[in-house]
N, C-alpha and C positions, 0 to 999 in steps of 0.2 A: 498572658493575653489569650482569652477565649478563642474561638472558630467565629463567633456573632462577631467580635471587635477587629478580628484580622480574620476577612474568610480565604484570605488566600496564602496564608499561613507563610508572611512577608515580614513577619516580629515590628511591626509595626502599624497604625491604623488607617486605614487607607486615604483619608484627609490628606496623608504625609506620602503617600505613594504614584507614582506614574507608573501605568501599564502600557505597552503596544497593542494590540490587539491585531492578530492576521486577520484580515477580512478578508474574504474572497466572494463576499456577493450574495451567499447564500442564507440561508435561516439561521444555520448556526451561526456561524463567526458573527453575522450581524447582531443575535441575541443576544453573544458574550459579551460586546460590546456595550451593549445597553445597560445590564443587568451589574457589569461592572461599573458603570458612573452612574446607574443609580444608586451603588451600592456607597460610593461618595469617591472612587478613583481619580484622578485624573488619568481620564485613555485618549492612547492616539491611535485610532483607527492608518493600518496600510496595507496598502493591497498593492501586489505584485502583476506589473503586465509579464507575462509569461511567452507567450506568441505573435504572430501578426494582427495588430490591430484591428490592420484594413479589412481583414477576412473575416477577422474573428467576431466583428462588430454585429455580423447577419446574424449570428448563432444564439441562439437563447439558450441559458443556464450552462454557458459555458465559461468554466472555472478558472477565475484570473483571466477575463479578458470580454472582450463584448461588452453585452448589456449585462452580465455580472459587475463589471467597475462602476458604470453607471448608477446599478444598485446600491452596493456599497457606500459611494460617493453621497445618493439621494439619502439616505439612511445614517450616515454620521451626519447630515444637517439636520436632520430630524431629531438625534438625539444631542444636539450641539457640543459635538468633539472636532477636533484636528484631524483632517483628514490626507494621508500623501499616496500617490500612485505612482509608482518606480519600475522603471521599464528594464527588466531583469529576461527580455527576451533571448539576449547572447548567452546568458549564464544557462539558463533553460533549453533552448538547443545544442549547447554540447555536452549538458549533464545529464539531461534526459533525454529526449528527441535523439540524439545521433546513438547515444546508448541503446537506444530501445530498436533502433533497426540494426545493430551490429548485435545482438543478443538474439536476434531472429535469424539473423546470417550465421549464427553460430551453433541454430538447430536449438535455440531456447525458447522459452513461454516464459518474458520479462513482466517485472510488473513495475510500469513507470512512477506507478504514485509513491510507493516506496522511495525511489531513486528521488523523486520530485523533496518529499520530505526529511531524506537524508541529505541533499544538497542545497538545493537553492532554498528552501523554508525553514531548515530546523539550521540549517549552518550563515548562508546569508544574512537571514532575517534575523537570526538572532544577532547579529553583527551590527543591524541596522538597529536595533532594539535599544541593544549598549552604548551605542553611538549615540543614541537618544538620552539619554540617562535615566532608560527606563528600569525599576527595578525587577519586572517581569516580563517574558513573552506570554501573550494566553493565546489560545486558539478555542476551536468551535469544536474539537473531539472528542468523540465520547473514549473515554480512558479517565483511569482516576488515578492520581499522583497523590500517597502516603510516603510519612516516610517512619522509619522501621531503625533498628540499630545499626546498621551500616552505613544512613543516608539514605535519601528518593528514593521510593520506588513504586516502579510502575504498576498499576492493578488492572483488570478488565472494566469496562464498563457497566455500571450496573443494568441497563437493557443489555439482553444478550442480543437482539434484534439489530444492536445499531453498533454494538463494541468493535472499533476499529485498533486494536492492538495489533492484530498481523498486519498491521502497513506502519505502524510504528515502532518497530522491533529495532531498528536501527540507530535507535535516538541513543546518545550515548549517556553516560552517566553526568556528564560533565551539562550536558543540555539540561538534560529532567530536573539539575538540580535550580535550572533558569524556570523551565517552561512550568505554564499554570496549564488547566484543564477545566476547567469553572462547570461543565457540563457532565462532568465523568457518573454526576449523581442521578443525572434526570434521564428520562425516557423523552423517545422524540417529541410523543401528545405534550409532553411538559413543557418543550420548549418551545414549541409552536405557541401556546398557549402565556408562555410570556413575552413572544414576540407580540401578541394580540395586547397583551394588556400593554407592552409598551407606545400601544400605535403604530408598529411597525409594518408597512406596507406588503414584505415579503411573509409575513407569518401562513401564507397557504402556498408560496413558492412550493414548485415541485424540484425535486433533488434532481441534480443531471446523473443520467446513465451510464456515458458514455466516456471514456476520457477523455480528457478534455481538445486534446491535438488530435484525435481520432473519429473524424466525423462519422458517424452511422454506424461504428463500430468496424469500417473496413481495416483491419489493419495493415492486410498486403499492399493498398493500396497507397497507405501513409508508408511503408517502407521501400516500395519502387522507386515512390517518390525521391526520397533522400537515398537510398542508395540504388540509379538505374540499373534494369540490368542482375535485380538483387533475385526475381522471378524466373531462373535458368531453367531448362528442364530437366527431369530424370528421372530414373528408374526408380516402381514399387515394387517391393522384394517380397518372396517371405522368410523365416528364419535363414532358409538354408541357402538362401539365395538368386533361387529359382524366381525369375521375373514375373510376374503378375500382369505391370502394368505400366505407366507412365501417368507422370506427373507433370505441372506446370510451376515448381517450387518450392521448393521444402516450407519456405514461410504459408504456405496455406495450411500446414497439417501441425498438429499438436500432441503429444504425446497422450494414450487413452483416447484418442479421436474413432470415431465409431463409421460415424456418417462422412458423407461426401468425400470416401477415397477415390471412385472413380473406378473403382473393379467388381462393383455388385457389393462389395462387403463380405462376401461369404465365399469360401470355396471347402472343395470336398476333405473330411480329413482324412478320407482313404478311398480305394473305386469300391465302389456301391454303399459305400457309410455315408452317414449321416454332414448334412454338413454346417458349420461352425461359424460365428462373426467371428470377422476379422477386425483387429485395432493396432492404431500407429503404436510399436510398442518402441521407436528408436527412431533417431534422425542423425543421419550421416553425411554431416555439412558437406566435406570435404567431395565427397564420391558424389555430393548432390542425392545420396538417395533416401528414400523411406522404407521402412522396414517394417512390417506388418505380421500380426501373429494372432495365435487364441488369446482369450482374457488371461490364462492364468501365467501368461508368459511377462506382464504386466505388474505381478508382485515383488515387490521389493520388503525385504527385512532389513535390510540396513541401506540409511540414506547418509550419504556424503555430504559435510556441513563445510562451506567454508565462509571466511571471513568472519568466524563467529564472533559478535557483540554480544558482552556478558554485561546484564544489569543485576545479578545477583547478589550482588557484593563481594568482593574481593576478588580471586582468581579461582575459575570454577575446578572443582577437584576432577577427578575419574571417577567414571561411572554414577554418577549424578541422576536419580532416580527425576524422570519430570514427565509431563503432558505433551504432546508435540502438534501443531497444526500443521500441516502439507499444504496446504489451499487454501484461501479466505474462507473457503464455505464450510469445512468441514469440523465437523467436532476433534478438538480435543482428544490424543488417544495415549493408553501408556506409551513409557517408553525409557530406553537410558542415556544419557550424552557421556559418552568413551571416549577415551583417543584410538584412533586406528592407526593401520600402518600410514595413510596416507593424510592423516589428520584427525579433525576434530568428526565424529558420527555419530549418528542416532540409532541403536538398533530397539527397534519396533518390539515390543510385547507381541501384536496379531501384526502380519506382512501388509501391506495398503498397496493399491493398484491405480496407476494412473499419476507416479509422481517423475514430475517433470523438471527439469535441469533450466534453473532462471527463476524458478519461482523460489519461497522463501520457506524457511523450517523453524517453525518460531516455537518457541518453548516455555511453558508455564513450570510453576509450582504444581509437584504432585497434589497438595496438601490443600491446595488454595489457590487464590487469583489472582496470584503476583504473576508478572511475565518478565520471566527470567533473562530474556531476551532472543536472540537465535540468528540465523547465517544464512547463508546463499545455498541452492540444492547445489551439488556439484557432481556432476560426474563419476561410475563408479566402474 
């Protein structure tokens, strides 16, 4: 059977097939949905309440909640699917929400949507999926699911503009082999574009910025919140421990933080030299303190991987030549995945500056644009 006769690559034609479909409200999920019953699916549209209703109702283009559901909801009647909204708010506060402020109590830079997609969407939903007797999960991300001599496997999206693999690094193999990606092929103008042809009312929707529990991007503010008391004060250091300054909580600063230390940023590197920015180069939960230094104090050669999720195929060997991302934003750099004494690590081909404990180390094919998968930054 062709990819035209089975495009979701299901060994069967889709006449014969049920899909779920996540919706969360937005352009995407809502296109995939379309695009898969016109393609002759039968889909059920569901969408996850995630948070406070009540609150969340004010908030536009806020993910899984508000007038996202509402959209969703107007938008499976428009395309005439089954629609259900399941109030996954408990699950969502203690897998994400209460993780994401004790990871800042912990002197990290988390990143919820990860945690969101590793728990309550990629493991929940797919529960709710099977419980359906659906024979796939699809969602609205850009990622493309091939699969290869081993089984699934994960590729980048072909917009480099929109490819959300580093927040999907954590899907296990067991999932990918569930989950569809119907979008992994198109660029955003594309699927805008058949939002419009389907009639769909969201196809100029603007993308939310923000996360979605995190209004205006305060995030000290969401972490007071859930843990008071989390904003202590204490000392700005520099290397050697010599006080600088004072602070109002280590969750306001982030590792590579430049601006808003609250001591001018610069101080002398010697009496009558020249003087140097200063950056957060450590955070020291326990003592409450920050620690502040030149940029080049800032590189790291080897980062500390844990929890490493391997979509490679089988069990990854030593010294495993691959690509690695630090950050959502950045490119792609050599690199090797080792075991070290204290685990699984990356050591870097060129050092990188600015890499932070909580975010994610996700790992490509040298060769190409598989994503091999990747782990938690850990402490080193």
């Amino acid at each position: 059977m062709n990819r035209q006769d089975d495009p979701l690559d299901l060994g069967k034609p889709p006449a014969a097939a049920r899909v779920v479909v996540a919706m969360s409200g937005g352009v995407d999920s809502t296109t995939t949905a379309a695009m898969l019953a016109d393609q002759g699916y039968e889909v059920i549209g569901v969408t996850l309440q995630l948070y406070d209703h009540g609150a969340a109702i004010k908030r536009k283009n806020a993910c899984c909640a508000g007038e996202d559901i509402h959209d969703a909801r107007t938008a499976a009647e428009r395309i005439g699917i089954p629609h259900y909204v399941l109030d996954y708010e408990s699950q969502f506060r203690q897998a994400v929400m209460e993780d994401f402020a004790e990871s800042y109590l912990r002197g990290e830079t988390p990143i919820p949507c990860v945690r969101c997609n590793q728990t309550v969407k990629f493991r929940d939903l797919l529960t709710v999926a099977r419980d359906l007797d659906a024979d796939c999960l699809a969602t609205g991300h850009y990622v493309r699911r091939t699969v290869g001599p081993a089984g699934p496997e994960m590729r980048v999206g072909r917009d480099p503009a929109k490819d959300q693999s580093y927040f999907l690094f954590a899907t296990t193999a067991e999932q990918l082999d569930y989950l569809r990606f119907p979008l992994g092929d198109l660029t955003k103008t594309e699927t805008r574009d058949l939002a419009r042809r389907y009639g769909l009312e969201i196809a100029d929707k603007p993308e939310s910025q923000d996360i979605c529990f995190v209004p205006n991007g305060n995030y000290a503010s969401v972490v007071e919140k859930l843990r008071p008391g989390a904003a202590d004060p204490g000392e700005i250091v520099d290397l050697e421990g010599q006080v600088l300054g004072h602070h109002d909580g280590i969750i306001h600063y982030t590792i590579g933080q430049r601006r808003g230390l609250g001591i001018g940023g610069r101080r002398d590197e010697a009496e009558g030299g020249d003087s140097a920015p200063l950056f957060v180069i450590r955070l020291e939960a326990e003592a409450k303190r920050v620690v502040v230094g030149p940029r080049e104090a800032l590189a790291r050669a080897v980062v500390g991987v844990g929890d490493l999720n391997w979509l490679g195929g089988g069990a990854p060997v030593e010294d495993v030549p691959v690509r690695v991302k630090l950050r959502s934003t950045m490119a792609p750099v050599a690199a090797t995945l080792r075991q070290g004494a204290g685990g699984w690590e990356v050591a870097l081909d060129t050092p990188q500056y600015g890499v932070a404990q909580g975010q994610a180390a996700v790992l490509y094919a040298a060769e190409d644009d598989q994503v091999l998968g990747g782990g938690w930054i850990r402490p080193t």
